[in-house]
N, C-alpha and C positions, 0 to 999 in steps of 0.2 A: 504494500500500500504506500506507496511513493509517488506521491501526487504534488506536484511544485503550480504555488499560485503564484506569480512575481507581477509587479506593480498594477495590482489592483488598488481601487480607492478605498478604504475604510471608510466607513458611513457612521457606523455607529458601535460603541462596545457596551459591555453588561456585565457585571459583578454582583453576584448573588450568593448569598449563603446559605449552606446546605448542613443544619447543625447536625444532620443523624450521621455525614459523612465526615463533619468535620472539617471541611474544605469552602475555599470558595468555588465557584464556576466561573469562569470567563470564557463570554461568548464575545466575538469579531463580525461584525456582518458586514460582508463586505459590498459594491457597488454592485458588480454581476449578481446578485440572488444569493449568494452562496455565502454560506459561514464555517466557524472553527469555535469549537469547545474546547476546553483547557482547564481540569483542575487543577488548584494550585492550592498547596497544603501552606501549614503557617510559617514551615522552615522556610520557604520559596518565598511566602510574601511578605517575612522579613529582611532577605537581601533583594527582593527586588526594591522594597523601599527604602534601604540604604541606596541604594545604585540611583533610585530617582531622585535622591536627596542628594548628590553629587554635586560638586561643584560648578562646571561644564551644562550639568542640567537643571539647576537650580533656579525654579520659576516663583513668584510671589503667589501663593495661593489666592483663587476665587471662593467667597463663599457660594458653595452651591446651594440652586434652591429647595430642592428634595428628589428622594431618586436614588436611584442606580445606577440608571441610564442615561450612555451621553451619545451623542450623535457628534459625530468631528468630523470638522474639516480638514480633507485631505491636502486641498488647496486652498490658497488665497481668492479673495472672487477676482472679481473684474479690475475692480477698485486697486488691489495688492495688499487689502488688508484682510484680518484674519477675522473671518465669519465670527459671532460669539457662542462658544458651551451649549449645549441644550443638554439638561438636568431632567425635564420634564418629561419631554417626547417617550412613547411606550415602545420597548424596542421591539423591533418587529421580528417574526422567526423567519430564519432564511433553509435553505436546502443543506444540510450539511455536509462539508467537502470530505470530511473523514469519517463518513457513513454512520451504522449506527453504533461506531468505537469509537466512546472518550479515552480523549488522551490526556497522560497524568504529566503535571511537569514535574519531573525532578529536580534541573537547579536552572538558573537564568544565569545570564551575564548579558556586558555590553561591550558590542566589538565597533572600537573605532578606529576605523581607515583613513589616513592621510587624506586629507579634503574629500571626503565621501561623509555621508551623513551617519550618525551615529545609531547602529540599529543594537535592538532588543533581541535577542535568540533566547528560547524557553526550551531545553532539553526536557523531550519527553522517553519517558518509560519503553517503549512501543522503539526508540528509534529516530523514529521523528523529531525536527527541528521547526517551530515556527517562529521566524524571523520578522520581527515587524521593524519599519523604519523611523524611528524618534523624532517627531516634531515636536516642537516646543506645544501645540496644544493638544498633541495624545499624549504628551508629558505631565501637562496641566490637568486633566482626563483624570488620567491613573492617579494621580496624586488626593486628586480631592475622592475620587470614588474610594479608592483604598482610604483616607479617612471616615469617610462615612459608613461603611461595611464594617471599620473595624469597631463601631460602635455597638453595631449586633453580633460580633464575634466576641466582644469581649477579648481581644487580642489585642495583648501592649504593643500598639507600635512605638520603637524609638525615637525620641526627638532625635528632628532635626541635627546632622551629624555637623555643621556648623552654625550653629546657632552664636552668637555674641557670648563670651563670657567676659565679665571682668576682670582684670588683673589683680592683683594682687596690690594692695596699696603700701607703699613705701613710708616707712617711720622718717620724719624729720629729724634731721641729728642737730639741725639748731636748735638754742634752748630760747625760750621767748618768754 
């Protein structure tokens, strides 16, 4: 079962929690009809949210407005600027590319190539590799959905891996 999608548009993705398995589900539905299921256990989607939290990909969060579901833009419109989130919209089911086997991720990373765009690769169980390519607003996407999910997971996501800290305050050795 080796079946290669390449540059198709993503439309819209979905994160859902499945507490009897313990997992999320992430669904991809892409432009042609057709999607991609993906569980991803908690090991997986606490280095994917280290990895989103990167420096390189480090976006200001949106508050979303409820939901799971986002619809993204693949492209910029007409204009050049970047469509905004949809939080709301009900995701639609599409034909599924990898029949009726989900595929489990085992571990993510992110491979960045000398001036190529930085993609997401999800090793799964099965073999299988799905590779999506990191825009700044399926960055932005995963970022607030994986907050919000992780609400009904009950699963500590780590802060932010550069968040501000203080320094340390130095004693005056004048005497006054």
């Amino acid at each position: 079962m080796n079946q290669e999608i390449s540059n198709v548009t993503i439309q819209q993705i979905n994160i859902a929690f499945h507490p009897v398995e313990d997992r999320l589900l992430l669904k991809i539905g892409f432009a042609d009809d057709a999607e991609v299921a993906i569980w991803l256990t908690r090991r997986v989607v606490n280095a994917l949210w280290q990895m989103l939290q990167g420096d390189d990909l480090a976006l200001p969060a949106q508050k979303p407005t409820g939901g799971n579901t986002a619809s993204i833009p693949a492209l910029a419109d007409a204009s050049g600027k970047s469509k905004k989130l949809d939080f709301d919209t009900e995701y639609k089911p599409r034909a599924m590319v990898n029949g009726a086997a989900m595929l489990l991720a085992k571990d993510c990373l992110m491979v960045r190539a000398a001036g190529q765009q930085v993609t997401l690769e999800l090793l799964c169980s099965n073999g299988q590799t799905i590779k999506l390519g990191l825009t700044p607003d399926l960055v932005l996407a995963l970022i607030n959905m994986l907050q919000m999910v992780s609400k009904e997971t009950a699963w500590e996501l780590p802060q932010a891996l550069h968040t501000p800290m203080m320094t340390a305050i130095q004693p005056s050795k004048a005497l006054h």
